[in-house]
C-alpha positions in Angstrom: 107.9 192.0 -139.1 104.4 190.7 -137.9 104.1 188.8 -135.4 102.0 185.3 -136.1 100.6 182.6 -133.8 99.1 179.4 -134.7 96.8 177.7 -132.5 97.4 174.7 -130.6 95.3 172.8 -128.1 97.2 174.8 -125.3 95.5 177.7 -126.7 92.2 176.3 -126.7 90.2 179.4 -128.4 91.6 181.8 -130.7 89.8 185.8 -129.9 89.0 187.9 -132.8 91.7 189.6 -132.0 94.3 186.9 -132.2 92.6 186.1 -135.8 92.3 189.6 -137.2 96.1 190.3 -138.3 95.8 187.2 -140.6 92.0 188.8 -141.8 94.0 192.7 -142.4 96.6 190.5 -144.4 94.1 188.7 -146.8 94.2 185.2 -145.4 91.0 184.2 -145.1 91.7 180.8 -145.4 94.3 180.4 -142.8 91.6 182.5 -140.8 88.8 180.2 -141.4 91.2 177.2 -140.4 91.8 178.7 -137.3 88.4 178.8 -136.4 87.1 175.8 -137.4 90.1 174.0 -135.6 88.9 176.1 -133.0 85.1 175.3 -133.1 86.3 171.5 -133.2 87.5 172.0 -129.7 84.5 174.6 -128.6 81.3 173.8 -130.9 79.7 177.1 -129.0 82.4 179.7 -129.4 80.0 182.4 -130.4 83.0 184.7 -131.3 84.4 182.0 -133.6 80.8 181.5 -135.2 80.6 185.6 -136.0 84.1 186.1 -137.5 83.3 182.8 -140.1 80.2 184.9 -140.9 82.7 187.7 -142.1 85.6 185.3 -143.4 82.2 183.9 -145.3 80.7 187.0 -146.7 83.6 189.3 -147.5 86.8 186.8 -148.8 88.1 185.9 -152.2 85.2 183.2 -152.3 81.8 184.0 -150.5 80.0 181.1 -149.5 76.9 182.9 -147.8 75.1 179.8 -147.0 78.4 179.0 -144.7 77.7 182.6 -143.8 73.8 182.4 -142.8 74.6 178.8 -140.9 77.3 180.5 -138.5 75.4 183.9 -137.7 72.7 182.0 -137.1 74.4 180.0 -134.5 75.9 182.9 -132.8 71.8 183.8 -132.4 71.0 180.5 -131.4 73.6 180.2 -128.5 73.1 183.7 -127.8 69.5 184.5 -127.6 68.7 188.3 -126.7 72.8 189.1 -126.5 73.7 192.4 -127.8 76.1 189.9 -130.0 73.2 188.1 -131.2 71.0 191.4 -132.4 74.1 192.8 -134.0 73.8 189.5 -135.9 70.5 189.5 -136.6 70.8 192.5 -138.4 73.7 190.1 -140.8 71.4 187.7 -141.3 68.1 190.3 -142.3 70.7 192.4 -144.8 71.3 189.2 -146.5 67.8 188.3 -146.8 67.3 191.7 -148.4 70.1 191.1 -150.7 69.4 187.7 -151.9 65.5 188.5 -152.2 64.0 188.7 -155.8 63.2 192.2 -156.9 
């Protein structure tokens, strides 16, 4: 049996890796919950900010705007990080997508 943790204010920032398990199960929206209880606490929790991107872009109902708003914070708070150019590149493959052809 898995193990599962919810988060409390005694945990005050979920990792990625605390969130993952429920992401390999399919439960984006617990997932997302997570983190945005988490970002309520921590508004600049650049790890919380990239894994939305992903709970944005690849779960049972994409909302890539959501997507595009929380990459580009993890850029924002994270100017020049090697976080913030691995996000970059996010953000540019969506432009490409979403550009007219």
């Amino acid at each position: 049996m898995a193990a599962s943790w919810s988060w409390s204010p005694i945990t005050p920032t979920p990792s990625p890796i605390q969130v993952s398990p429920t992401l390999e199960r399919g439960n984006y929206s617990r997932s997302e919950s997570v983190l945005l209880k988490a970002l309520e606490v921590d508004p600049g929790y650049t790890e919380a900010h990239y894994v939305l991107g992903f709970v944005y872009t690849v779960g049972p109902f994409p909302d890539p705007e959501a997507a595009r708003e929380h990459w580009q914070r993890v850029v924002d708070l994270e100017p020049g990080s090697e976080r913030a150019q691995i996000t970059q590149v996010h953000l540019d493959q969506m432009e490409e997508e979403s550009a007219p052809r």
